[in-house]
C-alpha positions as CSV (number, residue, x, y, z in Angstrom):
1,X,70.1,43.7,70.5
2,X,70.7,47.1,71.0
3,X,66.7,48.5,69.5
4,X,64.4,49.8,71.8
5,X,62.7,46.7,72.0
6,X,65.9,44.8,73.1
7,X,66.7,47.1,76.0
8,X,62.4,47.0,77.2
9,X,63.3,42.6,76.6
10,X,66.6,43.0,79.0
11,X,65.6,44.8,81.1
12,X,62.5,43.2,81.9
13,X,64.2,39.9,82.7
14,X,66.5,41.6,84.5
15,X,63.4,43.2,87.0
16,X,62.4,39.3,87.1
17,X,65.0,38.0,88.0
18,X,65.3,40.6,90.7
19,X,61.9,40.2,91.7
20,X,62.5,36.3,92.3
21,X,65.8,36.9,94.3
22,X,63.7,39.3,96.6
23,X,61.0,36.8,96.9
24,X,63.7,34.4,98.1
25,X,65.5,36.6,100.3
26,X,62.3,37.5,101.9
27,X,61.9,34.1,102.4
28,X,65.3,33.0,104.2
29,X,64.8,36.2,106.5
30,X,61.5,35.3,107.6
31,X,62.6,31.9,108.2
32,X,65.6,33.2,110.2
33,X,64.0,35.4,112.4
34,X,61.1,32.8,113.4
35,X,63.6,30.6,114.0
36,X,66.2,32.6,116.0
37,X,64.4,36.0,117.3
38,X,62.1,33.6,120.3
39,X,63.5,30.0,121.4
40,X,61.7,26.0,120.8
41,X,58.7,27.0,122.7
42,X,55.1,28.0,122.5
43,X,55.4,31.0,124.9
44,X,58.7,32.0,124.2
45,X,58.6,31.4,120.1
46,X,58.3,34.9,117.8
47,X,56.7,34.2,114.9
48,X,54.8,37.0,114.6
49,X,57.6,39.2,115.7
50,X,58.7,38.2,112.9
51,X,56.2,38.8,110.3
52,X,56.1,42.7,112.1
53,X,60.2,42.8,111.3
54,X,59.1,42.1,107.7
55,X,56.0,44.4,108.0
56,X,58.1,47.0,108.9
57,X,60.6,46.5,106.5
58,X,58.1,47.2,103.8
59,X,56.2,49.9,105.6
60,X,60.1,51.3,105.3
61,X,60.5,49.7,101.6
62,X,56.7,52.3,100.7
63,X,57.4,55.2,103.3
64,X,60.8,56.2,101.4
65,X,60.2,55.3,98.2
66,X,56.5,58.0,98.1
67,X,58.7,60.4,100.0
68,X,61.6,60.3,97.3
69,X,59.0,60.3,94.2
70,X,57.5,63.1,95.9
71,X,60.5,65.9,96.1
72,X,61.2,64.6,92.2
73,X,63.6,61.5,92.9
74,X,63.6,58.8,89.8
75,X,65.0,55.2,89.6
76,X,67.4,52.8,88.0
77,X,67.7,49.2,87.7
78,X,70.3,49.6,90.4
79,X,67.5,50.9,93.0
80,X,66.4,46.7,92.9
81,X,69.0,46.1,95.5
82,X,67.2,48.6,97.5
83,X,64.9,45.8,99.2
84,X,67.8,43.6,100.3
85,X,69.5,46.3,101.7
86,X,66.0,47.9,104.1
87,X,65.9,43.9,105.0
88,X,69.2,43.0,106.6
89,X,69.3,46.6,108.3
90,X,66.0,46.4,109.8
91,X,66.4,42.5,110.7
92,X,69.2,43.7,112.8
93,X,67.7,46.9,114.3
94,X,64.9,44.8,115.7
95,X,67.1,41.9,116.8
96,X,68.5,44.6,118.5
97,X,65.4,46.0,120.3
98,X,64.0,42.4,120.8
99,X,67.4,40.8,122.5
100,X,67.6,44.2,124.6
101,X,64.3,43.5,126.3
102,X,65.4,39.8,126.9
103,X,67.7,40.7,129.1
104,X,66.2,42.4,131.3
105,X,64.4,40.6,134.7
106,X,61.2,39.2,133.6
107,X,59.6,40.1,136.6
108,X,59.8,43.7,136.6
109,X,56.1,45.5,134.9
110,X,55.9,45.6,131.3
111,X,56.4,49.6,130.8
112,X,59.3,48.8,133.0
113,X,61.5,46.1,130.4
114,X,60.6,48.5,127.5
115,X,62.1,51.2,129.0
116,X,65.1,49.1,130.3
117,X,65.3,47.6,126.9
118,X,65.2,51.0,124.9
119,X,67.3,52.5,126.7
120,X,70.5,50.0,125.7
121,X,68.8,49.1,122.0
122,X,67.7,53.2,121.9
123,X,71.0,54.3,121.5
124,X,72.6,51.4,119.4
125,X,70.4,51.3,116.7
126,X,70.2,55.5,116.7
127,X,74.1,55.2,116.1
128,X,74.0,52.9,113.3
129,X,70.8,53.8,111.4
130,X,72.0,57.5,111.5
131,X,75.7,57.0,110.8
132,X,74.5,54.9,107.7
133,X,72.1,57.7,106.7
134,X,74.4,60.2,106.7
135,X,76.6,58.0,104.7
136,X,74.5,57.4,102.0
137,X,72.9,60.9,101.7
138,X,76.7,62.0,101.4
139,X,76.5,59.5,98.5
140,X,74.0,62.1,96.8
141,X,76.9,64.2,96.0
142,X,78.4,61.7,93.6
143,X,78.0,62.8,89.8
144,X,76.7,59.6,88.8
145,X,73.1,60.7,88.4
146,X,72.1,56.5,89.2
147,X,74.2,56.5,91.9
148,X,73.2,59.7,93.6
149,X,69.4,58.7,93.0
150,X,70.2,55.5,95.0
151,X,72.5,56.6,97.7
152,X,69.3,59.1,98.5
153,X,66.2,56.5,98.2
154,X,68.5,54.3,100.4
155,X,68.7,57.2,103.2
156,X,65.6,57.8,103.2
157,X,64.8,54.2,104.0
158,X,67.4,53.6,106.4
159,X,65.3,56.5,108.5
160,X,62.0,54.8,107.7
161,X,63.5,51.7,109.2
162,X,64.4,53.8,112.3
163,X,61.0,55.2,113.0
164,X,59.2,52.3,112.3
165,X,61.6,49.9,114.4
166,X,61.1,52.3,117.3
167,X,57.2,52.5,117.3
168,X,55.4,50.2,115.2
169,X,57.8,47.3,116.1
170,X,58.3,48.4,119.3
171,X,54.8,48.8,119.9
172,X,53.9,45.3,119.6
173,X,57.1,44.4,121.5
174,X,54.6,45.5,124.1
175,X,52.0,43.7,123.4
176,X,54.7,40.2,122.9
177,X,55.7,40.6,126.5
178,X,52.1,40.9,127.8
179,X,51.3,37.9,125.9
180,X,54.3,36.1,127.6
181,X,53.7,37.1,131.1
182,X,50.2,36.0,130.9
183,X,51.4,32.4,129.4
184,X,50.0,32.1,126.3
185,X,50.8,30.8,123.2
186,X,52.1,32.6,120.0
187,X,50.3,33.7,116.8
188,X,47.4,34.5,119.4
189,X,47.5,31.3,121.2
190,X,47.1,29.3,118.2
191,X,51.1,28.0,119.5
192,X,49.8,24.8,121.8
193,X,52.1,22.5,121.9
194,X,54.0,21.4,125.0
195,X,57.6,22.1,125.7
196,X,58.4,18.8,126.4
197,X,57.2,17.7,122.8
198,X,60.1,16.9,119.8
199,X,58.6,20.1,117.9
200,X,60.0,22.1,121.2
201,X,63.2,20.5,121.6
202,X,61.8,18.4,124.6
203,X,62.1,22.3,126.3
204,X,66.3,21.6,126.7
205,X,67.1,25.1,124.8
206,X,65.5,26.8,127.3
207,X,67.0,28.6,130.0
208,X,66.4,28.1,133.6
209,X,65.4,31.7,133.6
210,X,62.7,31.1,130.7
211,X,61.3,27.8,133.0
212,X,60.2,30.3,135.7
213,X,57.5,32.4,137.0
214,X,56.2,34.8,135.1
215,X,56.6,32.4,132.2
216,X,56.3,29.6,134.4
217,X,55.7,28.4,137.5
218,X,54.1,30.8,140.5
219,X,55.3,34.1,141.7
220,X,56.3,32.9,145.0
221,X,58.9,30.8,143.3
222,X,62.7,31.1,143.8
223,X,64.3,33.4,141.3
224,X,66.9,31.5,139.4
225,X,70.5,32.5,138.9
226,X,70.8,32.5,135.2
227,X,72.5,35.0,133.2
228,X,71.9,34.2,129.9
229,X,68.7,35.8,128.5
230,X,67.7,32.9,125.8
231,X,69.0,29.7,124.4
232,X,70.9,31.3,121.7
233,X,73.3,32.9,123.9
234,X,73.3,29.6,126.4
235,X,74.6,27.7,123.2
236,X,77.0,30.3,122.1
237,X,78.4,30.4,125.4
238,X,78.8,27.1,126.5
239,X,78.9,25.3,123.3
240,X,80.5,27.2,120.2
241,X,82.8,29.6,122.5
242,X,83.9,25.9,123.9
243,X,84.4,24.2,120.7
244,X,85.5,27.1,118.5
245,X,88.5,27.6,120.8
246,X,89.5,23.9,122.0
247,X,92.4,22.1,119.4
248,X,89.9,20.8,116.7
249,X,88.0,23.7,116.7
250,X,91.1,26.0,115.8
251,X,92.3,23.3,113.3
252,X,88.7,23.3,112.0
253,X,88.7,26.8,111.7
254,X,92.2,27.2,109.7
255,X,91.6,24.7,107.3
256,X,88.4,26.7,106.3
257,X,90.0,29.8,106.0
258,X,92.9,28.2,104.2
259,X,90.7,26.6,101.3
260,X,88.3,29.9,101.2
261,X,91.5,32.0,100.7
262,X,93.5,29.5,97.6
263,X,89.9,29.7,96.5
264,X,89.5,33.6,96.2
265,X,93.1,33.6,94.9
266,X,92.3,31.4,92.3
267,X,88.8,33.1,91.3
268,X,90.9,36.5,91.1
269,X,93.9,35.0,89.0
């Protein structure tokens, strides 16, 4: 068990087994953000916002990891949890960004959103990414070599994830809300179906503000007086805000909580 042949054995099933758990978490997250970054329709659907989000998060994943080897860093088998961390931080980060430029007016020129957008998603995700950089380089200090080793591959990535989120993903941000103005489909147009169709939702998580011009509709149109950017915030405002806080929702909510606490005490005692 404990030969030199043992350890190489453990530890290579232990890298496997990593390796499939990153597969899969790649997996979920890509599914997520196609899913919830754009809304049940051909124009307004992100699918290849989110394939960038993942792009980036491996661009990240490569940039820090050269950088560390380069100035002499080394790894553990604890540096395997580095890929789910770079994923949920840069998931978020470009939510962020991509939410940001929602909710600005659709009708204002391109270069005009992105800098609208940027400048409330700018400064969030500046805040976070460095505050959790500096934390972790701080974590180089400790005098567990592992630990110290990780702490510094996992700052380095956290600032990848910064520059890349504010140019490469930004970038085609750019290039996502040309594509919507001029009415075409995702994934280059290859997105053809009609809103009204079941694969869309028949078009009713949509927002009056997503049926218009430029997305819709001619520019002479009337403007429609909708604040909510997407169909995400629609349903968390008018639906789960609702439910969460009427009597069965609370009720609901308690008995959850109740059997997820006896639970934890139980797995503790």
């Amino acid at each position: 068990m404990f030969t030199n042949y043992g350890l190489r054995e453990a530890f290579s099933g232990d890298m496997q087994n990593d390796l499939a758990l990153v597969q899969i978490s790649i997996s979920f997250v890509a599914i997520y953000c196609i899913f919830f970054m754009g809304s049940c329709s051909p124009i307004h659907f992100r699918s290849a916002a989110a394939g960038i989000t993942l792009l980036c998060v491996g661009l990240s994943y490569g940039s820090s990891n050269g950088l560390a080897y380069l100035v002499g860093g080394k790894t553990a088998g604890i540096h395997n949890l580095l890929p789910f961390l770079l994923i949920g931080i840069g998931v978020d980060d470009m939510f962020v960004i991509s939410s940001n430029i929602d909710q600005t007016d659709p009708r204002l020129p391109v270069e005009k959103r992105m800098m609208i957008g940027l400048q409330h998603a700018g400064s969030s995700i500046t805040i976070t990414s460095f505050t959790n950089a500096i934390a972790f380089f701080l974590g180089c200090t400790s005098s567990l070599d592992a630990l110290s080793s990780f702490c510094f591959f996992a700052g380095l990535g956290v600032l990848m994830l910064f520059l890349t989120s504010i140019s490469v993903f930004s970038a085609f941000m750019v290039w996502d809300i040309k594509r919507q103005r001029n009415q075409k489909g995702d994934c280059c147009g290859a997105c053809m179906c009609k809103e009204n169709t079941f694969l869309c939702c028949g078009g009713r998580l949509l927002t009056k503000s997503q049926k218009s011009y430029p997305f819709q509709g001619e520019e002479g149109d009337e403007i429609p007086n909708e604040k909510y950017a997407n169909g995400t915030q629609k349903f968390l405002h008018e639906k789960l805000s609702k439910w969460i806080t009427s009597k069965v929702g609370i009720i609901v909510v308690l008995v959850i909580w109740t059997i997820y606490t006896c639970v934890s005490i139980y797995g503790v005692s």
